[in-house]
N, CA, C and O of each residue as an XYZ file, in Angstrom:
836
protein
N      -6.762    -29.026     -4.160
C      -6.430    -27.878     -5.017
C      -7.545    -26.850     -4.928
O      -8.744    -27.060     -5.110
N      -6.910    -25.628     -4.596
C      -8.528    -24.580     -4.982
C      -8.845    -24.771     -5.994
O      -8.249    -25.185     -6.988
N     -10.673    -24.225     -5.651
C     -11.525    -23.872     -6.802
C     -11.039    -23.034     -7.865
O     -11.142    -21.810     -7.779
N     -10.398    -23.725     -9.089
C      -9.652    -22.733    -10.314
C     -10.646    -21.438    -10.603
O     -10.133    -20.325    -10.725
N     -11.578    -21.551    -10.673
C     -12.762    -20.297    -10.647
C     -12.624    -19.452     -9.822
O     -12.773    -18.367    -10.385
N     -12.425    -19.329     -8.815
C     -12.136    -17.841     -7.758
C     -10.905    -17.611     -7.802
O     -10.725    -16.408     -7.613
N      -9.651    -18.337     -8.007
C      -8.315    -17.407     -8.576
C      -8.280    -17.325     -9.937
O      -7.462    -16.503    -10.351
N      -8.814    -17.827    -10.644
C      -9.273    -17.154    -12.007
C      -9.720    -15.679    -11.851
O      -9.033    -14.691    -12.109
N     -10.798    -15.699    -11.454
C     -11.439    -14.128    -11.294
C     -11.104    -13.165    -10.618
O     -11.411    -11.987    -10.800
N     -10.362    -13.680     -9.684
C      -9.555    -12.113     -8.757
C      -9.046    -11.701     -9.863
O      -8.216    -10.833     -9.594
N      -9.128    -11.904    -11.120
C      -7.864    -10.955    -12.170
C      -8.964    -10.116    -12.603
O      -8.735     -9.099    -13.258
N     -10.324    -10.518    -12.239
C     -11.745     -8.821    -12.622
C     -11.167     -7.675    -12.758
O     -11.456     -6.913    -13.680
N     -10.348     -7.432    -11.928
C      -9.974     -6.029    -11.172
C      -9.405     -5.091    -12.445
O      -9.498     -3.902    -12.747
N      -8.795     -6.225    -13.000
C      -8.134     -5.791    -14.446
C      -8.298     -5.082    -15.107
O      -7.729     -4.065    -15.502
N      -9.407     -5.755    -15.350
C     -10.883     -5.754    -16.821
C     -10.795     -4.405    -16.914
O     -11.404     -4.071    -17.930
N     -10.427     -3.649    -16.465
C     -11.301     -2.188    -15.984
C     -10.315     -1.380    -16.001
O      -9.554     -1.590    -15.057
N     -10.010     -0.560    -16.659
C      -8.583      0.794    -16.067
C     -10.009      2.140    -14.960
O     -11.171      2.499    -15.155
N      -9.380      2.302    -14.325
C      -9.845      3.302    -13.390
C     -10.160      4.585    -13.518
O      -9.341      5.474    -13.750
N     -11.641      4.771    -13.338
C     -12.499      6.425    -13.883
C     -13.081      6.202    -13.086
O     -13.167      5.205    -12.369
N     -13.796      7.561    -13.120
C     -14.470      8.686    -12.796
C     -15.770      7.878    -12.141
O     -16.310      7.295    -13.081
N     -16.429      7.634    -11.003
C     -17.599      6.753    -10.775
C     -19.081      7.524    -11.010
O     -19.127      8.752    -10.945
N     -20.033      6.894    -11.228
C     -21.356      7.947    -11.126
C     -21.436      8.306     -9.999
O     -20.727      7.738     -9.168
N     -22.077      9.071     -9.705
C     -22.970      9.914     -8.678
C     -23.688      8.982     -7.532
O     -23.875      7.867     -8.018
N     -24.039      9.040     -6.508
C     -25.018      7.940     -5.926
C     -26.144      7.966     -6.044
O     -26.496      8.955     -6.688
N     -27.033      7.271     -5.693
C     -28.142      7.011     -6.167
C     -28.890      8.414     -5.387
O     -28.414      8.917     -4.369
N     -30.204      8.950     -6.111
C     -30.734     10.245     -5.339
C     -31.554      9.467     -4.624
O     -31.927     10.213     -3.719
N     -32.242      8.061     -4.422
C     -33.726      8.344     -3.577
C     -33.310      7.021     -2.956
O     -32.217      6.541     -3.259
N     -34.456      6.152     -1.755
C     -34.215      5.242     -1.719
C     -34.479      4.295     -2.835
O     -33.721      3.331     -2.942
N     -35.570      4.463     -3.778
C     -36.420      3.805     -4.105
C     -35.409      3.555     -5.426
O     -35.343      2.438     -5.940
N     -34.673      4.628     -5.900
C     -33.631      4.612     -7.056
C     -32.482      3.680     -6.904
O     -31.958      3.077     -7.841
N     -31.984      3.578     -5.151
C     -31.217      2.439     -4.441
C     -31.240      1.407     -4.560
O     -30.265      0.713     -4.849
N     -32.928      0.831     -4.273
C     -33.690     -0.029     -4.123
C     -33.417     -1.001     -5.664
O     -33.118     -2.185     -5.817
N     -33.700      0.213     -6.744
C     -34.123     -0.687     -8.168
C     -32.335     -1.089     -8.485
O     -31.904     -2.204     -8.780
N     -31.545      0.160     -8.319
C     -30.069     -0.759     -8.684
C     -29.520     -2.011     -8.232
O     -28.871     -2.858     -8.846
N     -29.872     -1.965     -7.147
C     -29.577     -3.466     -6.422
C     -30.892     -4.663     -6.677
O     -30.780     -5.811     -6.246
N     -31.778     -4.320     -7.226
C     -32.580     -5.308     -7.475
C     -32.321     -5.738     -9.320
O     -32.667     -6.788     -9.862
N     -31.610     -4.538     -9.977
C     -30.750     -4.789    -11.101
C     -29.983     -5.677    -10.835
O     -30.094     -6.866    -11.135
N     -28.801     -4.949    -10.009
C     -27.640     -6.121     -9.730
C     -28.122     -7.952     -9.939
O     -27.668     -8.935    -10.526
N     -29.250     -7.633     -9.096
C     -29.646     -9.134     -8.388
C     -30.061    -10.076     -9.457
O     -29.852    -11.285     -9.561
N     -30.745     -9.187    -10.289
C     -31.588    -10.110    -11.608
C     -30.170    -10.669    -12.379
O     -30.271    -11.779    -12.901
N     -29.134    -10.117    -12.462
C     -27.848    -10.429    -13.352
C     -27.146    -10.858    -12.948
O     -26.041    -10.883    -13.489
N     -27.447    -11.600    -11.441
C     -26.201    -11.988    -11.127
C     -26.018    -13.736    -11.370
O     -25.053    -14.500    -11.383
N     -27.218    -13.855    -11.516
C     -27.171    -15.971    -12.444
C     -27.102    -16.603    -10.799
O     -26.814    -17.752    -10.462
N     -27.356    -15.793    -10.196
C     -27.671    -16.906     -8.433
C     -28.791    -16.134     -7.823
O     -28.749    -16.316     -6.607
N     -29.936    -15.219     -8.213
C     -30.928    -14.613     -7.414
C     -31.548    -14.907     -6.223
O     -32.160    -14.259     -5.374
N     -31.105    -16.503     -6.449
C     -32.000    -16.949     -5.167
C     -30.926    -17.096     -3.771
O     -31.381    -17.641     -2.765
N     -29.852    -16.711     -3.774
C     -28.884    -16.102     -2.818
C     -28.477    -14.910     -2.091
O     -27.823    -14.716     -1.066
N     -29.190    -14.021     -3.113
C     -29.023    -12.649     -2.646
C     -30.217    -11.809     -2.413
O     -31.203    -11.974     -3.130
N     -30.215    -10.952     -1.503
C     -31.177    -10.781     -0.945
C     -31.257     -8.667     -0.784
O     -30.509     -8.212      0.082
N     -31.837     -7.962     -1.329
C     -31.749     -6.602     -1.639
C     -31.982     -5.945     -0.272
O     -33.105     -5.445     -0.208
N     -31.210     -5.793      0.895
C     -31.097     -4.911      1.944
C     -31.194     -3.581      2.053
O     -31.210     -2.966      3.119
N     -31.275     -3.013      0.727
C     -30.548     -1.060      0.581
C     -31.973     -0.512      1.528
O     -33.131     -0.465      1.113
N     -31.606     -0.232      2.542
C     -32.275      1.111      3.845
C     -32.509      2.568      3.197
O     -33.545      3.230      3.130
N     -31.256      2.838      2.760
C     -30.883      4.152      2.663
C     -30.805      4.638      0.973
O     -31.444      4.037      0.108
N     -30.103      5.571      0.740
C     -29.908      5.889     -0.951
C     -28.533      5.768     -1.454
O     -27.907      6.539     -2.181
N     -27.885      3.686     -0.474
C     -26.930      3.240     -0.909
C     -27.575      1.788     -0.858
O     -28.198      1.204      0.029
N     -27.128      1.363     -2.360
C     -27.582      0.466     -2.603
C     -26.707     -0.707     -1.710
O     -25.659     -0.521     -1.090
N     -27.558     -2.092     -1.866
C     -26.551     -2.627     -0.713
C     -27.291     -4.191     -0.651
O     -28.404     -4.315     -0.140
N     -26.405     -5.587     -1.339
C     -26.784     -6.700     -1.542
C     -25.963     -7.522     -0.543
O     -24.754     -7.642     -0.342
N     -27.606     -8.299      0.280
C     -26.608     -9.741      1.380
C     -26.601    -11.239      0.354
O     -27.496    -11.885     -0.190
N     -25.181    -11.367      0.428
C     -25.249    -12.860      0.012
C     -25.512    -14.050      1.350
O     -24.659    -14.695      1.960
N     -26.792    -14.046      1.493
C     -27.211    -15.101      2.458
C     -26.085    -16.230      2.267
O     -25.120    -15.554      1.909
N     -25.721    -17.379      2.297
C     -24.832    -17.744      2.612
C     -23.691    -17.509      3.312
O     -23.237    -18.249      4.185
N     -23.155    -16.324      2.875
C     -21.942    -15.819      3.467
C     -21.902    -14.745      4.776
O     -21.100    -14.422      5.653
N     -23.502    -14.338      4.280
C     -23.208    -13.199      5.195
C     -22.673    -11.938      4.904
O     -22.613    -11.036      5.739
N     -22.160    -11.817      3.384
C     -21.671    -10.827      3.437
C     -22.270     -9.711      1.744
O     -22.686     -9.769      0.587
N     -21.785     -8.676      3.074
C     -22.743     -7.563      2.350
C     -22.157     -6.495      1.110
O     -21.200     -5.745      1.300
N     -22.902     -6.576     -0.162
C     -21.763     -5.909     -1.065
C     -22.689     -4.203     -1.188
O     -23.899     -4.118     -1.396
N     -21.876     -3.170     -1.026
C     -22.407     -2.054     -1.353
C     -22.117     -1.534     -2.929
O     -21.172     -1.925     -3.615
N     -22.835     -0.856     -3.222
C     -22.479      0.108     -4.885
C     -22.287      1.524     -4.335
O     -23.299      2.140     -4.672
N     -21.874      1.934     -3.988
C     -21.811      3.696     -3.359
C     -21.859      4.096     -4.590
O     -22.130      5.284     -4.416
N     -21.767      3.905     -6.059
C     -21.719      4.977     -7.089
C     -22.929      4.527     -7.743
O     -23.203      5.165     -8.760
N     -23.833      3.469     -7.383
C     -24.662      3.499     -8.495
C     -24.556      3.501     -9.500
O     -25.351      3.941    -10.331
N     -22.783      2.636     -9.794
C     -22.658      2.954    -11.115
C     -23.081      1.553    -12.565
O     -22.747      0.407    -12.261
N     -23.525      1.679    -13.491
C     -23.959      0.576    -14.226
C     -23.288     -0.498    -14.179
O     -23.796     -1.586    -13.910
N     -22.136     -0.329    -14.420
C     -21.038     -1.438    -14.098
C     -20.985     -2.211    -13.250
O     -20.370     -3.251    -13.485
N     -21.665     -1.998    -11.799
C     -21.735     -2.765    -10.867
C     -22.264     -4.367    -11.033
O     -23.130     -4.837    -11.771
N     -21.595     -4.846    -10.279
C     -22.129     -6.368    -10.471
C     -21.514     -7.184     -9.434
O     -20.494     -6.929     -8.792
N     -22.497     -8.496     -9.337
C     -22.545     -9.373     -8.439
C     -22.837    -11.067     -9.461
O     -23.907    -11.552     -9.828
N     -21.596    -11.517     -9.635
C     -21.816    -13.126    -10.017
C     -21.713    -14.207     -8.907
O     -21.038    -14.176     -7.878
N     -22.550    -15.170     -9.368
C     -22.312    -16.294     -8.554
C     -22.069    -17.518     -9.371
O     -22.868    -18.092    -10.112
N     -21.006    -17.776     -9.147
C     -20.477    -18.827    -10.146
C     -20.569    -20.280     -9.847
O     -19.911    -21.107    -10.477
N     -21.590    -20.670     -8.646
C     -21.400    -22.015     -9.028
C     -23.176    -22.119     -8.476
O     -23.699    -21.136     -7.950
N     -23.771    -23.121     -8.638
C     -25.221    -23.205     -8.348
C     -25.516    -23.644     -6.648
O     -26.570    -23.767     -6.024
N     -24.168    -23.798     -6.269
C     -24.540    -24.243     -4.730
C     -24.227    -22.872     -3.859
O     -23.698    -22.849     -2.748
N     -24.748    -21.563     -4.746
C     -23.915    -20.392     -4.129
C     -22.931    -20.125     -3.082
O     -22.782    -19.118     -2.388
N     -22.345    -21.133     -3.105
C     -20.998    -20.953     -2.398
C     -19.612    -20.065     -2.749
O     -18.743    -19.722     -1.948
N     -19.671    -19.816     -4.103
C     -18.701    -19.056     -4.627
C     -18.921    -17.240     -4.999
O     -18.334    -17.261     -6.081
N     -19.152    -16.452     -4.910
C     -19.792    -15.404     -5.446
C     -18.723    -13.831     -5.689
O     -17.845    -13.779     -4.828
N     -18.708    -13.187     -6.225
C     -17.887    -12.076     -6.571
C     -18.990    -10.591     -6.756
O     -20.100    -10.616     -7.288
N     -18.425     -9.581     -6.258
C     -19.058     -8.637     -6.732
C     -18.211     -7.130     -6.710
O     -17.298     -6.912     -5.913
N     -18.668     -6.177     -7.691
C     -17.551     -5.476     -8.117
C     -18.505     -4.075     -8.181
O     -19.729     -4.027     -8.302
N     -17.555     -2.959     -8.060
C     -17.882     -1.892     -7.878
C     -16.984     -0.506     -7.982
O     -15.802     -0.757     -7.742
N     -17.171      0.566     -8.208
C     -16.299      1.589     -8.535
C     -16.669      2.072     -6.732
O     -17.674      1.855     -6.054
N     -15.206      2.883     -6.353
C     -15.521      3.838     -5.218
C     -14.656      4.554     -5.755
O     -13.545      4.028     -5.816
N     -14.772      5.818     -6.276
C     -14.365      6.832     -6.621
C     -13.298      6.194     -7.858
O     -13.804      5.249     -8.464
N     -12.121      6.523     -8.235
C     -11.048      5.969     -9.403
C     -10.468      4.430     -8.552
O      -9.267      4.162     -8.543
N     -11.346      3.661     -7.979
C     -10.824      2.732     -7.458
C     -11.532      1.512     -7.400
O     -12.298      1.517     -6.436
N     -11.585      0.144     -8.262
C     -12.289     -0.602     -9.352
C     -12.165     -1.639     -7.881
O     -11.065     -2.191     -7.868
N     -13.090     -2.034     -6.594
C     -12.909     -3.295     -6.005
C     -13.802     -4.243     -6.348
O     -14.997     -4.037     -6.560
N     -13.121     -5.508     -6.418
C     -14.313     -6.726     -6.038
C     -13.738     -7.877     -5.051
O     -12.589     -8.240     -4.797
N     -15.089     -8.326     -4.572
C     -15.452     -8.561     -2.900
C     -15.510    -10.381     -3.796
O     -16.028    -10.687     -4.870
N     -15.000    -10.960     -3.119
C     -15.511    -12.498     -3.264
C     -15.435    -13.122     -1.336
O     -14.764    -12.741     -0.378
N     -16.679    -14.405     -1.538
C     -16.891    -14.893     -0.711
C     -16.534    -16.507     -1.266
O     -16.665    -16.755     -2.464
N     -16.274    -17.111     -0.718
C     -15.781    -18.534     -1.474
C     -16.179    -19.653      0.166
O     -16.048    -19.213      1.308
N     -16.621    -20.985     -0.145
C     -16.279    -21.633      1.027
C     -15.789    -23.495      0.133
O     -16.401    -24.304     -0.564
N     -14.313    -23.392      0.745
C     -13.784    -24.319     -0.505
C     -14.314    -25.435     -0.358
O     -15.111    -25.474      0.579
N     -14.154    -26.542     -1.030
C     -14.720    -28.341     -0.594
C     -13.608    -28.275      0.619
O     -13.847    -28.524      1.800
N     -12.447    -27.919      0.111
C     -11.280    -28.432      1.358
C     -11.217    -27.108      1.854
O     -11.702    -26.091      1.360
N     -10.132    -27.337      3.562
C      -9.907    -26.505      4.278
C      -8.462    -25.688      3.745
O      -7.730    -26.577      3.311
N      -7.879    -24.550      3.632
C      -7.084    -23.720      3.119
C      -6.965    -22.427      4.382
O      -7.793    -21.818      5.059
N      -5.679    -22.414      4.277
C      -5.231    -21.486      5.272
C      -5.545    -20.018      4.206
O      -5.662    -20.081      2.983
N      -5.638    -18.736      5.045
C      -4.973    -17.674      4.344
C      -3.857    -17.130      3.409
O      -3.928    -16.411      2.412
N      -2.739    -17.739      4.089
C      -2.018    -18.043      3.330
C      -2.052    -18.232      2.197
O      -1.963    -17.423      1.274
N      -2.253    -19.886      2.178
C      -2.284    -20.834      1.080
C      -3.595    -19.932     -0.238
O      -3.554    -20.114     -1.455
N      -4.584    -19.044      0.474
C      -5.529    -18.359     -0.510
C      -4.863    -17.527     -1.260
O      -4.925    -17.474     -2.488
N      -3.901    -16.540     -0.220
C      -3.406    -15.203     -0.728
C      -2.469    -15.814     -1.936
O      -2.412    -15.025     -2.879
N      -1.744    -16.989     -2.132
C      -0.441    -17.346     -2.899
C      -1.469    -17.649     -3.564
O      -2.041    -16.560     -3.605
N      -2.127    -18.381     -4.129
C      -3.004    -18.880     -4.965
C      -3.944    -17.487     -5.781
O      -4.429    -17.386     -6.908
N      -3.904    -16.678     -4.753
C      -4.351    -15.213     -5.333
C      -3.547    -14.413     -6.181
O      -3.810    -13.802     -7.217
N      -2.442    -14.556     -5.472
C      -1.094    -13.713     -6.333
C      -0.637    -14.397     -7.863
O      -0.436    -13.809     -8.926
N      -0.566    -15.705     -7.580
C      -0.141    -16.640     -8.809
C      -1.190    -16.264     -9.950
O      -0.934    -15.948    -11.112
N      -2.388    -16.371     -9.354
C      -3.631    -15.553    -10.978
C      -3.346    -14.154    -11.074
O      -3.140    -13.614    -12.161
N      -3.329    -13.628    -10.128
C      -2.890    -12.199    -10.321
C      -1.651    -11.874    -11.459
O      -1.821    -11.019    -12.328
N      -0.338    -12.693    -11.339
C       0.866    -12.696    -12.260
C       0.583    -13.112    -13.351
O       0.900    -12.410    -14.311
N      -0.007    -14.202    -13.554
C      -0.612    -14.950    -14.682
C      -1.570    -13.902    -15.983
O      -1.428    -13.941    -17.205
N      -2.418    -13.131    -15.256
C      -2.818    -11.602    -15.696
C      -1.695    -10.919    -15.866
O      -1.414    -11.100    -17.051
N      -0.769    -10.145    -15.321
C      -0.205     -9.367    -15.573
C       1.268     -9.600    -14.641
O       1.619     -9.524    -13.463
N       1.997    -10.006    -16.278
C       3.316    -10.707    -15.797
C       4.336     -9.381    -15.232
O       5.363     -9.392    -14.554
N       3.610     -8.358    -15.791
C       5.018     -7.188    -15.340
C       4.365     -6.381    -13.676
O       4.294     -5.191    -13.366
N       4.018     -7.514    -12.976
C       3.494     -7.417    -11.863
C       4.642     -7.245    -10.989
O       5.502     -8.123    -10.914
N       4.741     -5.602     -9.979
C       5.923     -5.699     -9.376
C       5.344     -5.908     -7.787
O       4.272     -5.350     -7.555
N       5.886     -6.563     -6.836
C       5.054     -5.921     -5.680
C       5.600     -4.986     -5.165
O       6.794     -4.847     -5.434
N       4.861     -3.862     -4.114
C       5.463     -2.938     -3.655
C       5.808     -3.456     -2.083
O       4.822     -3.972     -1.557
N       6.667     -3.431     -1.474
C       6.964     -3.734     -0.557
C       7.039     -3.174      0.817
O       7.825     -3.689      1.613
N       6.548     -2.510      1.052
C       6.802     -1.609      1.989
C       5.082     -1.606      3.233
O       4.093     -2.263      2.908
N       5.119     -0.769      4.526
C       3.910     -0.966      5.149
C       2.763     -0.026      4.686
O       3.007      1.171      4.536
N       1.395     -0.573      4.429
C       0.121      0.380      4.011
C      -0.821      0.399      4.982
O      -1.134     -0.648      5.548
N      -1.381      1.566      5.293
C      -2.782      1.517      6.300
C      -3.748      0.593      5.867
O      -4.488      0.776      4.901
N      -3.738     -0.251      6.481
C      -5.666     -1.146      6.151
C      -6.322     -0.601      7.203
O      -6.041     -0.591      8.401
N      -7.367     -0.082      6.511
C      -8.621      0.187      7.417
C      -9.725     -0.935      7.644
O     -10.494     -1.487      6.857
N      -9.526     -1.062      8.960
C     -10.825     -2.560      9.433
C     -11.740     -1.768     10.662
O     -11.345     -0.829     11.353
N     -12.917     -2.359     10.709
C     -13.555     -1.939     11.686
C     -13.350     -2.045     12.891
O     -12.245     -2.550     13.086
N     -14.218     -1.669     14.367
C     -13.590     -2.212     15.272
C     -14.000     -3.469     15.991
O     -15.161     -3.726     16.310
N     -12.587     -4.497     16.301
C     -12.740     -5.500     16.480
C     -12.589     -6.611     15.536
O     -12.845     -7.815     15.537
N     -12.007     -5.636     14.618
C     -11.772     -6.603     12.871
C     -10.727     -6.797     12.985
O     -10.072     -5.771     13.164
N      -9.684     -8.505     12.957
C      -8.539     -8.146     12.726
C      -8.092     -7.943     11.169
O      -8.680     -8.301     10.149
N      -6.881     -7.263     11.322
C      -6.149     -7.398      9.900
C      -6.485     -8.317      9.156
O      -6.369     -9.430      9.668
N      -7.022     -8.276      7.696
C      -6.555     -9.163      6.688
C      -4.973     -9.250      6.205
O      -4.097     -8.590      6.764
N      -4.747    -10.037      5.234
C      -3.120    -10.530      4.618
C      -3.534     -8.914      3.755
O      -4.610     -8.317      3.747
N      -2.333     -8.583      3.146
C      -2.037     -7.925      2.269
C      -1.224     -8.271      1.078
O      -0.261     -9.014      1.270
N      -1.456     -7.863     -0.076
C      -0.306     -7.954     -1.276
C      -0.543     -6.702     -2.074
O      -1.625     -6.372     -2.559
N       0.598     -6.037     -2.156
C       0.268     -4.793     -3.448
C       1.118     -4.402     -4.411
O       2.247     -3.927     -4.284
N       0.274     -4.718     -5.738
C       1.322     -4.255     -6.625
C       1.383     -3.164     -7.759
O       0.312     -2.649     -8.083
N       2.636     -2.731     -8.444
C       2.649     -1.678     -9.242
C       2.067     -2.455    -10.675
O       2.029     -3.671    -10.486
N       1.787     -2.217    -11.512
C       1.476     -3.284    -12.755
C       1.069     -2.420    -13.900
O       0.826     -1.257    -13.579
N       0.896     -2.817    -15.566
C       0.480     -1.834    -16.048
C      -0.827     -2.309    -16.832
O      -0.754     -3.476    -17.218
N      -2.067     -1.600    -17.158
C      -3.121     -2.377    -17.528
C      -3.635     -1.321    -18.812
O      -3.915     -0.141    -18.604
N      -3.686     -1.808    -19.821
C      -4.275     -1.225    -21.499
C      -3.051     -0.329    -21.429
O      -3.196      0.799    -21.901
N      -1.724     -0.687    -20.853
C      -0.693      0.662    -20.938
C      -0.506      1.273    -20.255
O       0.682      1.581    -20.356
N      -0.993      1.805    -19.396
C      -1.180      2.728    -18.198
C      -0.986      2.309    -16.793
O      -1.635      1.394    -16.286
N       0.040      3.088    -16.090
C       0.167      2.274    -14.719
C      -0.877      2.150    -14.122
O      -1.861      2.855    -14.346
N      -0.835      1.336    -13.361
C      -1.995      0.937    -12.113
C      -1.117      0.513    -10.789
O       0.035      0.080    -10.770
N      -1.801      0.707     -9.943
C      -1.649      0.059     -8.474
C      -3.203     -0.709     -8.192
O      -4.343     -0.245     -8.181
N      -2.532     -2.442     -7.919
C      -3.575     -3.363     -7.897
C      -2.961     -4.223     -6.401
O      -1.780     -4.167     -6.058
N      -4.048     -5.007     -5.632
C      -3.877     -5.209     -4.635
C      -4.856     -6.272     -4.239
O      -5.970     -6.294     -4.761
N      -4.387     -7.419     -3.075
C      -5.412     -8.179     -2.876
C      -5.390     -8.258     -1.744
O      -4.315     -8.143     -1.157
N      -6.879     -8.541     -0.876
C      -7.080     -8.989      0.830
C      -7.138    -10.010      1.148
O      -7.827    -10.430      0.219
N      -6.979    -10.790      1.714
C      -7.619    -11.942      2.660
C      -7.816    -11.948      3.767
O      -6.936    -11.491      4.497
N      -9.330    -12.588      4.489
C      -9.579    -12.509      5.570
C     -10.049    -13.827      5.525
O     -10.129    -14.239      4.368
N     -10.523    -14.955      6.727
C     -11.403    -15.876      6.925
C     -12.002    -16.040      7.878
O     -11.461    -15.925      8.978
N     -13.263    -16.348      7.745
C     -14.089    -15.859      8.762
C     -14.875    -17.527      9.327
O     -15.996    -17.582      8.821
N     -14.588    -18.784     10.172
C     -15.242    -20.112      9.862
C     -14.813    -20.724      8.686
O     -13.619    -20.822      8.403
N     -15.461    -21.022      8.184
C     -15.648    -21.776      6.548
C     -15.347    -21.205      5.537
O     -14.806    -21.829      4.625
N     -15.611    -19.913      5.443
C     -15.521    -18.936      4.968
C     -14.424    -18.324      4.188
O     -14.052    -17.830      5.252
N     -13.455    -17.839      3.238
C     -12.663    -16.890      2.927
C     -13.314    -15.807      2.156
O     -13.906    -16.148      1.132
N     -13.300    -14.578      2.479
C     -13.424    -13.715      1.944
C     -12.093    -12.546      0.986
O     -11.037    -12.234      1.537
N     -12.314    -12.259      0.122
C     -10.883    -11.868     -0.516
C     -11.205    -10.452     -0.925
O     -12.401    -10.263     -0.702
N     -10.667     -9.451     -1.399
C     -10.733     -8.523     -1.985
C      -9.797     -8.144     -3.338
O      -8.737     -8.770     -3.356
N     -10.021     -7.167     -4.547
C      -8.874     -7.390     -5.519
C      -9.129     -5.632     -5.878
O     -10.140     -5.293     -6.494
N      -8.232     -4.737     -5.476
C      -8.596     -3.284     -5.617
C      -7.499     -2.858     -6.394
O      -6.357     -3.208     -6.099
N      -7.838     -1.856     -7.731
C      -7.161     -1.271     -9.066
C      -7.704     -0.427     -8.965
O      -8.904     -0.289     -9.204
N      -6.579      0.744     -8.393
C      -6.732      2.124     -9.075
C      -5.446      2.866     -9.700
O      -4.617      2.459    -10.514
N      -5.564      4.020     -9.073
C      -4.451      4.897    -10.086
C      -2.770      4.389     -9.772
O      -2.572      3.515     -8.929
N      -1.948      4.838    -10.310
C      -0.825      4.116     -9.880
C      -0.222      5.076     -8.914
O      -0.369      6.277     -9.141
N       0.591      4.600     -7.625
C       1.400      5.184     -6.898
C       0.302      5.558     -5.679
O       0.843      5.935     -4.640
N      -0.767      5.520     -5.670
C      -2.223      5.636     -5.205
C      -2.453      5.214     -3.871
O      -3.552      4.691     -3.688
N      -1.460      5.337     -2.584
C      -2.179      4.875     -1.416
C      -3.383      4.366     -0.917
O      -3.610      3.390     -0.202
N      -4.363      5.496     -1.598
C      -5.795      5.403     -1.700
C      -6.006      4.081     -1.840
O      -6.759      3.408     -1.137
N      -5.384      3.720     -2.694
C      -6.633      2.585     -3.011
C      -6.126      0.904     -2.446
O      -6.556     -0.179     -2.845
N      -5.269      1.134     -1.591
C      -5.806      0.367     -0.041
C      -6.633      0.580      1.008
O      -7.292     -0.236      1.654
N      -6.531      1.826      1.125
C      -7.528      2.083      2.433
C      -9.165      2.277      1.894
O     -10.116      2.211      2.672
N      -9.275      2.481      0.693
C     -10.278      2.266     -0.138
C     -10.323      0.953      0.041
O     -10.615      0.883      1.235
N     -10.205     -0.407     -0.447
C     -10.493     -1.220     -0.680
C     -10.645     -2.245      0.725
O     -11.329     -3.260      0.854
N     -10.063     -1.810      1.355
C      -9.696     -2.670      2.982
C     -11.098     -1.829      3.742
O     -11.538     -2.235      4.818
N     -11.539     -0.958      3.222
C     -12.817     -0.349      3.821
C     -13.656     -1.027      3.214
O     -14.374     -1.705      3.950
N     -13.901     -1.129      1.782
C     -14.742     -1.833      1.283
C     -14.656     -3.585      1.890
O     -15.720     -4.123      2.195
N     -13.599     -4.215      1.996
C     -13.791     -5.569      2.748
C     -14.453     -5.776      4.127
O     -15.082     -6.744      4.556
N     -14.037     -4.234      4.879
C     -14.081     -3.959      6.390
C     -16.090     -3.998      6.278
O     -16.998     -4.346      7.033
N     -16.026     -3.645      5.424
C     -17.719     -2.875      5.665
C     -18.530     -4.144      4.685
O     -19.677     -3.945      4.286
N     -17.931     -5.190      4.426
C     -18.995     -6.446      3.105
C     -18.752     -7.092      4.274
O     -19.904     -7.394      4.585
N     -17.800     -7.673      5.463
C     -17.830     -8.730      6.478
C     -19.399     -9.041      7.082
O     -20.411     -8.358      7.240
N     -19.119    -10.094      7.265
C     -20.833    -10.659      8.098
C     -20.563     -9.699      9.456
O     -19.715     -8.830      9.656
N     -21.628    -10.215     10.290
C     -21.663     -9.867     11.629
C     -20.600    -10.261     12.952
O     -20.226     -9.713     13.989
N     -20.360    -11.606     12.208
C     -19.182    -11.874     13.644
C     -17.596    -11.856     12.717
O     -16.843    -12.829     12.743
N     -17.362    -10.906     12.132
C     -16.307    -10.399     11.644
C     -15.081    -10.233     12.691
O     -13.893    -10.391     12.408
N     -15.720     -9.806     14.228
C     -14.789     -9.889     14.602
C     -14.021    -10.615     15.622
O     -13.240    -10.251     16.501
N     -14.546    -11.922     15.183
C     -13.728    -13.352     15.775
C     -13.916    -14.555     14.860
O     -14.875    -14.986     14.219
N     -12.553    -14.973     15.045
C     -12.195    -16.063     13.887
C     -12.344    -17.442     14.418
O     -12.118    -18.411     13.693
């Protein structure tokens, strides 16, 4: 059976109705301290490791390999690690009106994509029963040499207000990586938003499975 803790939490995305993001960070050094924020709060410090180069902040979860950015610098940002063998970890972020979070998971047992994405959707409904999916084809943006992740996207309504919410799967080895992106409703955006954000947290050999 999956870890009840990572389809528990793909429902984060929720938590949140969709605004306005801060500004990015002005310096490196302003980069530097948000992601070394992130890091102190995330209850696994000794997993993550503060990479930000530039005046985008930007955390590696050694284990996984994979890299979470904050482009808004916004307070809200965050990175948990929910189990002490940092194998499980989530991290969340505004990109413009579009609420993603990135999980890295590597299960005790082996699990297809598939079998992740249904197990994704089922917490997803469980959150929000007036969950419709939309059915139809959306651009995912992947890097090059990335294949496609799974897709699911749905219309849903959250504190009242429509939303369009959506989940990724990719697996990379041992590895599943997932994505869970809420923004405005009817919102194309915020797939190719969020499939960028998965495209750009992948480790290095992202592009072979």
């Amino acid at each position: 059976m999956l870890r009840q803790i990572s389809a528990l939490l793909l429902g984060l995305g929720l938590l949140a109705a969709p605004v306005a993001a801060a500004a990015q960070s002005t310096s490196v050094d302003a980069a530097r301290d948000h992601a070394d924020a992130i890091i102190a709060n995330s209850g696994g410090p000794a997993f993550l490791t503060n990479v930000t180069d530039s005046t985008l902040p930007r955390v590696l979860h050694v284990p996984s390999g994979m890299v979470c950015e904050f482009p808004g610098a916004d307070e809200r940002d965050n990175i948990r690690v929910f189990d002490r063998s940092g194998l499980d970890v989530g991290c969340g972020s505004w990109r413009g009106s579009t609420f993603v979070t990135l999980f890295a998971t590597r299960y005790d047992e082996i699990y297809t994509p598939e079998e992740v994405m249904g197990a994704a959707i089922r917490a997803l409904r469980n959150g929000a029963p007036d969950a419709r999916p939309v059915d139809r084809t959306f651009s995912i943006t992947t890097l090059p040499g990335q294949p496609r992740p799974l897709l699911a996207v749905f219309d849903m309504s959250l504190s009242g207000q429509p939303v369009r919410s959506l989940i990724l799967v990719r697996h990379i080895g041992e590895w599943s990586f997932k994505a869970r992106g809420t923004g405005p409703a009817t919102d194309d955006t915020v797939v190719e938003v969020s499939s960028m954000a998965l495209a750009r947290a992948l480790p290095g050999e992202a592009g072979s499975d």
